[in-house]
N, C-alpha and C positions, 0 to 999 in steps of 0.2 A: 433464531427467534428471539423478541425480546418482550420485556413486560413491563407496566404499567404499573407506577409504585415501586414497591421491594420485591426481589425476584422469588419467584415461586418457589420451594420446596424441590428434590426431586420426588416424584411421583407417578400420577399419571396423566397422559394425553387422549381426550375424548373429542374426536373427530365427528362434527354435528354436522347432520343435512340442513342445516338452517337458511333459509335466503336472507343472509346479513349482508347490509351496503358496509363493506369495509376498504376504507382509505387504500387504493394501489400504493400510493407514495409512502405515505404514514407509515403502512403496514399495522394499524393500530388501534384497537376499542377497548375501552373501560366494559367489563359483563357488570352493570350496575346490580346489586344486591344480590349474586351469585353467592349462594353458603352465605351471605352475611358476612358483618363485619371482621375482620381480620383474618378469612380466610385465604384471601392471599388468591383467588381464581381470577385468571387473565383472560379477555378473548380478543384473539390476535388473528393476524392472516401469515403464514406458514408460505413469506416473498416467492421460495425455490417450488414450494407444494402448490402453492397457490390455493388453499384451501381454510378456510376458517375453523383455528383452534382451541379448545378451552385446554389450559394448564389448570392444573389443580393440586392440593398435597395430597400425601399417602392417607388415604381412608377417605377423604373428598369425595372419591367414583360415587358412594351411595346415596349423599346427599344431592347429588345432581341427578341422581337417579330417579331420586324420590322426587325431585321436581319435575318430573314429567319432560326430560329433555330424551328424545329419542337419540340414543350414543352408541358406537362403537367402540368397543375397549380395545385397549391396547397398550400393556406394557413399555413404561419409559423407562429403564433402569437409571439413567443420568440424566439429569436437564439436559440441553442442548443437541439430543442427540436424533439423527434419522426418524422419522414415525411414518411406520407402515399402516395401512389400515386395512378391511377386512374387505374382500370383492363386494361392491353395493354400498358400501356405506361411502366412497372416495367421489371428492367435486374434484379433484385437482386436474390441474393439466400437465403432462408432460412436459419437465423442465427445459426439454431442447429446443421444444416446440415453443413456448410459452417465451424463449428469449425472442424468437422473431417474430415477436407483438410487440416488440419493447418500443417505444416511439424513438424517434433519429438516428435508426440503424441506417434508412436511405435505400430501405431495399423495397418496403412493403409499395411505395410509391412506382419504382420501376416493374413491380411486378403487376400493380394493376394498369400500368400502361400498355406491359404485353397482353395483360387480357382486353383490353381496349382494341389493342391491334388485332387479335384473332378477330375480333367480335366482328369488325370490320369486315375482315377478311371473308370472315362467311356470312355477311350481310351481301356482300359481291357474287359468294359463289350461286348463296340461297338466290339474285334474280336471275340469275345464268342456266340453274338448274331450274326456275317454274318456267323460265323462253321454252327450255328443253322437253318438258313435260307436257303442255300443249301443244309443241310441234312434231316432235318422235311421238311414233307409235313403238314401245317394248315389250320385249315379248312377256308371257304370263310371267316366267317364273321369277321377275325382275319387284313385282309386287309381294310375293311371301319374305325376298329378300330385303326389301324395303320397311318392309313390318305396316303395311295399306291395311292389313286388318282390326290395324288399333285407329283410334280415335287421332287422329292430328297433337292434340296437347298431349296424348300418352306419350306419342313416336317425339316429341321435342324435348323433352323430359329426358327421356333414357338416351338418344344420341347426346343432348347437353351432358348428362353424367359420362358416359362415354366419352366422351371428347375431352372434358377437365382431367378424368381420370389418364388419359392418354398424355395430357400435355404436363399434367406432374410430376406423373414416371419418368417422362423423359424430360425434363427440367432436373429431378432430382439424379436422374444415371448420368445426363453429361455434365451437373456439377462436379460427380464422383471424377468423371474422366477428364476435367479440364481441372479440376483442381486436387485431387488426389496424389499427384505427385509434389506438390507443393506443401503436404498437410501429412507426410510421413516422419514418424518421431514426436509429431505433436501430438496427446494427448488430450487437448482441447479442442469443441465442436470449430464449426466455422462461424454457425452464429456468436459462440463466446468472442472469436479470433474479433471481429468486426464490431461487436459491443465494445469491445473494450480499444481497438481503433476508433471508433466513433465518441465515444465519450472521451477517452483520457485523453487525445488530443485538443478537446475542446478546456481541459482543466486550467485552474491557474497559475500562473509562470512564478515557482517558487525556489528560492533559493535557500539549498542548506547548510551554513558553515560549522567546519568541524572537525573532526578526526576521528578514529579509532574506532572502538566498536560503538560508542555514542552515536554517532552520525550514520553508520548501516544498521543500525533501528531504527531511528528516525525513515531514512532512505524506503527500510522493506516496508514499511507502513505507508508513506507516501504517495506510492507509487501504484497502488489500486485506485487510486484519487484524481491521478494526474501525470501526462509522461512529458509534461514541461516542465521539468526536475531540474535543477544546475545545483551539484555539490562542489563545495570549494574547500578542497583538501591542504593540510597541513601540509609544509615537507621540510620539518624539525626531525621526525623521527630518524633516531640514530643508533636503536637497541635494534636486539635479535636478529633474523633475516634481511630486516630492511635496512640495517646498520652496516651488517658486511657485503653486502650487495652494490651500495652507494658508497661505502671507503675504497673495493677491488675497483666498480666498475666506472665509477664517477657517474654518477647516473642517478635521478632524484630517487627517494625513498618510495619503493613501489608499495609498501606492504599498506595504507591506510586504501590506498588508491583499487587495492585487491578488495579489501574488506568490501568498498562502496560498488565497484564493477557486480562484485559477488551478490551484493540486495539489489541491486538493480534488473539483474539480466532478468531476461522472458525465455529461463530455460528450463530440460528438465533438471529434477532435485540432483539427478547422477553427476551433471554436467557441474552445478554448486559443488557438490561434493568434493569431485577433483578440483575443482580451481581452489578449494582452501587445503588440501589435505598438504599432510606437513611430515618431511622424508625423518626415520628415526634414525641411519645408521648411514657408517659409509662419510664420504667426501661433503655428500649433500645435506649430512645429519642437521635438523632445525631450518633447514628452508623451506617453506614452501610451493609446491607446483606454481601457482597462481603467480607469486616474485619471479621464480623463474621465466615464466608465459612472458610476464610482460618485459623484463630484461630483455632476452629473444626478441620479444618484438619491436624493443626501440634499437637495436642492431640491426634489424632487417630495414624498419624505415629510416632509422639516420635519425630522429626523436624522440623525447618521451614524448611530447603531447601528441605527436602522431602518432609514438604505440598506445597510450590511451583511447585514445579514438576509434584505431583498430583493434582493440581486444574490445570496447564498446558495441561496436557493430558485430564481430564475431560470435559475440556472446546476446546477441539483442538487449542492450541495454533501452532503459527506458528515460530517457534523457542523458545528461551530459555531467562529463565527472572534469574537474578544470583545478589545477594547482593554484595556491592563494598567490604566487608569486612563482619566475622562472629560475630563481637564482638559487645554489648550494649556498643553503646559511644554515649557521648555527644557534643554537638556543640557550639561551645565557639566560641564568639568575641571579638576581641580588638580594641576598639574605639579609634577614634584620640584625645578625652580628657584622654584617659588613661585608662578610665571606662571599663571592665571585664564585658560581658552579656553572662548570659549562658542559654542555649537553645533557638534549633532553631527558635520556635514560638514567641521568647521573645525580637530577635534579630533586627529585622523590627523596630519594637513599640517604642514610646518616651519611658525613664525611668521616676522614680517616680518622679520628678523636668520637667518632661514634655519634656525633651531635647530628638531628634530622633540622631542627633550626625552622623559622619560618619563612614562605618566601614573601620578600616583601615589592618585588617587582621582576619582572622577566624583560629581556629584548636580544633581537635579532645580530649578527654580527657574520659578514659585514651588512649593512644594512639596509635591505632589499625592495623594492619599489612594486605596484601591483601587478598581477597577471593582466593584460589589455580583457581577456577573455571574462577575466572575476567580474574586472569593472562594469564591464557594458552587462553582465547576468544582475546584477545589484543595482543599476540604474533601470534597468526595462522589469526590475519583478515587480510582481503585487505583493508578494509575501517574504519575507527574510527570516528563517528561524534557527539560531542561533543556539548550539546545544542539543541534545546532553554531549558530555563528552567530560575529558581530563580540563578543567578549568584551565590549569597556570600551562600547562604540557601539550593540548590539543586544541584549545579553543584562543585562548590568548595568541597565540601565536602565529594565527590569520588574523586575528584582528591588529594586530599591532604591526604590520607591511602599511610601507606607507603610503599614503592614498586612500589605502582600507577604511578608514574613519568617515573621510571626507565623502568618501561614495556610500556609505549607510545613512551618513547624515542629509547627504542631497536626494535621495532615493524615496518617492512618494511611496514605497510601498508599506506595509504592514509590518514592523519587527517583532519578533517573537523571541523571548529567551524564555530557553527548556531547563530547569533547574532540573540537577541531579537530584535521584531518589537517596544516593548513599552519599557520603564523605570519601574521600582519597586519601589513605595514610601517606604523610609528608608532603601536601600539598594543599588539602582540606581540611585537615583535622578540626571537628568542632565546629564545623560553619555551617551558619545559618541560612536562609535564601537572601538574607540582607546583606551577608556579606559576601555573597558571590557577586551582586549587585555591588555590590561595595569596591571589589576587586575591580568589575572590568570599567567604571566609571572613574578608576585610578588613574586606567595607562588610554582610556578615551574621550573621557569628560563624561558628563550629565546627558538627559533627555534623549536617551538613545531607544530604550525600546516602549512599544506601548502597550505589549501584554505581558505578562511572567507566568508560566505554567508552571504546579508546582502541585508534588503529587499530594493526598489526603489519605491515602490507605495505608496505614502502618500495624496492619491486621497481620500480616505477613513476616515471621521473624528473620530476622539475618541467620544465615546458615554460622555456627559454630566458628570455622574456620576465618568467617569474616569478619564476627566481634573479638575470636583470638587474635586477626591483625590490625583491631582498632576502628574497623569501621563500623559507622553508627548512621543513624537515618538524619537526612537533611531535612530539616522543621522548618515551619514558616515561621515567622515572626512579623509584629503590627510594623516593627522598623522597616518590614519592605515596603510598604507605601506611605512613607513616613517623609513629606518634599517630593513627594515624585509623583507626575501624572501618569501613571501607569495604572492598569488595570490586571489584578490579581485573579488566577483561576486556580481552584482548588477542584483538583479532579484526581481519580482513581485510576492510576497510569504506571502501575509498578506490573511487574510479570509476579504470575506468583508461583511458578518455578525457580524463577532466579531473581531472587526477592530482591537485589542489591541493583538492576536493570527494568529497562522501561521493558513495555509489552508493545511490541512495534501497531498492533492495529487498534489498543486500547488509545496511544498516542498518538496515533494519527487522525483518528475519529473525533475524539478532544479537539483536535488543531483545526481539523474540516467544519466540525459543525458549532462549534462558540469560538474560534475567532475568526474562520474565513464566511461563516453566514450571519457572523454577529451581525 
C-alpha cells in the first residue's frame, strides 16, 4: 500500500464498509479532513485486498471513531504489512480470483466466447427438445423429473445455475489436468503465470550496461516491468573465481554473467541460492557453483555465448544477458603519476610503494571491437540505463569497446545514468555526481545521456566498516547540470539495509515511472 503526502505512522488499519469510487489504476484518494490537519490519515484501496483502507497513527482509531465512521479494528504492528479483517466487515475479493479480472490477460474474452457457444448450443437442443414435447407422449414420472411443477422461469433458473455450475467444475478440473503437470515446483497461481506473460512481454525494450552487483539491482528490479531486458556485461573481470577460471580455462569471465543470470531467472529462491553459493574448502575453495554451471556449460556447447543462452533458458531468464564485446581483453589504467596498472582487480589497490594514486583514464588491450549482439540491443532500445556499478572497473569498460560510443550516440532511445549511492575506495574517492559525469564524457565525449538519477536519502548511515574503508556518500552538486542538457532526478533509491547499495524495486520504480512515463 501506499500513501498520499508523508507516510503514515505505524499504527492502525480500519477497514470501512464505505461505497468509495476509488481509482483501480491510481489505487489512490486523499480522506480530505480526516483527524485534521497533520494527522497523517490516508484513504487508499488495498491493489491485492481490493478493499478500501484508512491508515491512521497510533491513537488515531478514536478519533475516527468519534466521527461516526462505522470500522473494524484491527491491529497493524508495522506499516506495510498483511491486514486481516474481522468476518462482515471485508469488501475484498479474493486475490486469485481478482487477478483474472485484470484487463489483457486474453482469457476473459475466450471465455465469454465458450459461453457464447454453449448458449448456442442449447438454443439447438432447447428447439429439438419443444419438436419432442408436442410430438412424444412421456410417461408420468418424466414430469416430477423435469421439475413441471415449478413455473417455467423457476425451472430456467435453477437448470441455468445448474449447468454454469457444471461447466466451471469442469473447466476448472481439466485446467488442473491439462496443466498441472506443467505448474509442478511453481509456486505461483496460473493467473500470476499469464499476467505477467501478458504484460512483461508488452514492456519496453531496455538495455542495461554494466557489471557486477550494480547492474543485478538494477536487473532484479527491472524485470517485474518488463522481460525485454538486454544486459550487456563486462568481461575485464580478472579477480576471484572469475579470474582463475578465465586464466585455467580461456574462457570469458563468467562471474558478472552469474550475478545477472542470478536477477534474472523466474525461479524458485532455492534454485538462486545454489547458483550463487560459493564452495569454502578443498580444490573448489572460492568458486562459485554458478562459474562453475556455466564453464560446464560452454564445454558442452563449444561457446560462451551459447553457454549463456543455455543457462538463460535453464534457469527461465527473463531476457537476454550479451557480453559488451567477444574478445579476452585486458583492463588497463593510467594513473595521474604516469604509472600503467594492469588489470582490473589490481586497479583499486595501492601499488607496491603503497601509493592508491588517481585514475586518470582506463582502456582495453588488445583493443576490442563490439559484440554484433550489444549493438543491434542499443540500436532497437527505447531505454539505455547505464549504472550503478564500479565506475573505472565495471562501467567504463563497456563503454570504451569500440563502436560502443558511436551505437549510444545513434541510438534514438532514452539514456539513463544511475549514479552511485556510495564512493569506491581507489577509484571514487570523493566524487561527486559531476564527476562521474565528468569521467565517462573524458573517454566518450559530451551529450550522451539525458537523465541522471541520483539518490536524495542520506538518512541512512554507512555501516562502520565502510567509512573505516573510506567510503562516503555521493552528493549531488549544481555542477551536474552546469553545460549539460540533461535532466536531474533526485529520488530515494538507497536499500536501507545495505545503505552503501540501491534497493532494486525502489530503483526501478524511479526509472518506470519519471523517466520511462515522463
Amino acid at each position: 500500500m501506499e500513501g498520499v503526502g508523508h507516510d503514515p505512522e505505524p499504527g492502525i488499519a480500519i477497514a470501512l464498509d464505505l461505497s468509495v469510487q476509488v481509482d483501480p489504476v491510481l489505487g489512490l484518494l486523499p480522506a480530505a479532513g480526516l483527524g485534521g490537519p497533520g494527522r497523517g490519515y490516508v484513504l487508499c484501496l488495498d491493489r491485492h485486498e481490493l478493499r478500501p483502507l484508512i491508515i491512521c497513527p497510533s491513537g488515531g482509531a478514536g478519533e475516527l471513531q468519534a466521527m461516526g465512521l462505522p470500522a473494524h479494528f484491527w491491529g497493524l504492528p508495522e506499516y506495510g504489512k498483511p491486514v486481516k479483517l474481522r468476518p462482515g466487515g471485508s469488501m475484498r475479493m479474493n486475490p486469485r480470483l481478482a487477478r483474472w479480472f485484470t484487463p489483457g490477460l486474453h482469457v476473459k474474452r475466450w471465455l465469454l466466447l465458450l459461453m457464447v457457444g454453449m448458449v448456442l448450443i442449447s438454443l439447438g437442443v432447447g428447439y429439438l427438445l419443444r419438436n419432442a414435447y408436442y410430438t412424444i407422449t412421456f410417461p408420468k414420472w418424466v414430469g416430477p423429473l423435469t421439475l413441471q411443477f415449478l413455473g417455467r422461469p423457476i425451472r430456467a433458473v435453477l437448470f441455468g445455475a445448474m449447468g454454469i455450475s457444471l461447466m466451471a467444475f469442469a473447466l476448472y478440473k481439466l485446467t488442473q489436468s491439462v496443466l498441472g503437470p506443467f505448474m509442478l515446483g511453481n509456486d505461483r497461481t496460473l493467473a500470476e503465470i499469464i499476467y505477467n506473460f501478458r504484460f512483461l512481454q508488452k514492456g519496453p525494450r531496455i538495455v542495461a550496461v554494466g557489471g557486477g552487483t550494480g547492474l543485478s539491482t538494477l536487473l532484479r528490479g527491472l524485470k517485474k516491468y518488463t522481460q525485454n531486458l538486454t544486459a550487456i556485461v563486462t568481461v575485464a573481470d580478472d579477480g576471484g573465481s572469475s579470474g582463475r577460471l578465465r586464466a585455467e580455462y580461456r574462457i570469458l569471465p563468467p562471474g558478472d554473467f552469474r550475478q545477472c543470470i542470478t536477477a534474472l531467472a523466474d525461479v524458485e529462491p532455492l534454485m538462486s541460492t545454489l547458483f550463487q553459493h560459493r564452495f569454502k574448502e578443498g580444490s573448489l575453495n572460492g568458486h562459485s557453483f554458478g562459474n562453475l554451471f556455466i564453464m560446464a556449460m560452454a564445454e558442452i556447447t563449444g561457446d560462451f555465448e551459447h553457454a549463456i543462452r543455455e543457462s538463460g533458458r535453464v534457469l527461465a531468464v527473463r531476457g537476454q544477458i550479451v557480453p559488451s564485446t567477444l574478445r579476452d581483453v585486458t583492463l588497463m589504467a593510467e594513473m595521474d603519476s604516469g604509472e600503467t596498472r594492469v588489470g582490473e582487480s589490481n586497479i583499486p589497490h595501492p601499488n607496491g610503494n603503497g601509493v592508491t594514486g588517481t585514475i586518470k583514464r582506463v582502456f582495453l588491450e588488445p583493443e576490442p571491437t563490439i559484440n554484433p549482439e550489444a549493438e543491434e540491443a542499443i540500436l532497437n532500445a527505447e531505454m539505455i540505463i547505464i549504472g550503478p556499478g564500479s565506475l573505472y572497473t565495471s562501467i567504463l569498460p563497456n563503454l570504451i569497446v569500440d563502436g560502443m560510443a558511436e551505437a549510444l550516440k545513434a541510438s534514438p532511445a532514452i539514456k539513463v545514468y544511475v549514479c552511485n549511492v556510495a564512493t569506491q575506495p581507489g577509484e571514487t574517492d570523493a566524487f561527486r555526481v559531476s564527476d562521474h559525469l565528468k569521467a565517462i564524457e573524458g573517454h566518450l565525449g559530451s551529450n550522451i545521456f539525458d537523465f541522471v538519477l541520483v539518490n536524495s536519502n542520506h538518512n541512512y548511515a554507512l555501516p562502520p566498516s565502510a567509512q573505516e574503508a573510506g567510503i562516503g556518500r555521493v552528493l549531488f552538486d549544481q555542477e551536474t547540470a552546469h553545460g549539460r542538457s540533461i535532466h536531474v532526478l533526485l529520488a530515494d533509491v538507497v536499500n536501507p539495509r545495505i545503505s552503501s547499495h540501491h534497493e532494486p524495486d525502489k530503483l526501478a520504480k524511479v526509472i518506470m515511472r519519471k523517466v520511462w512515463k515522463a
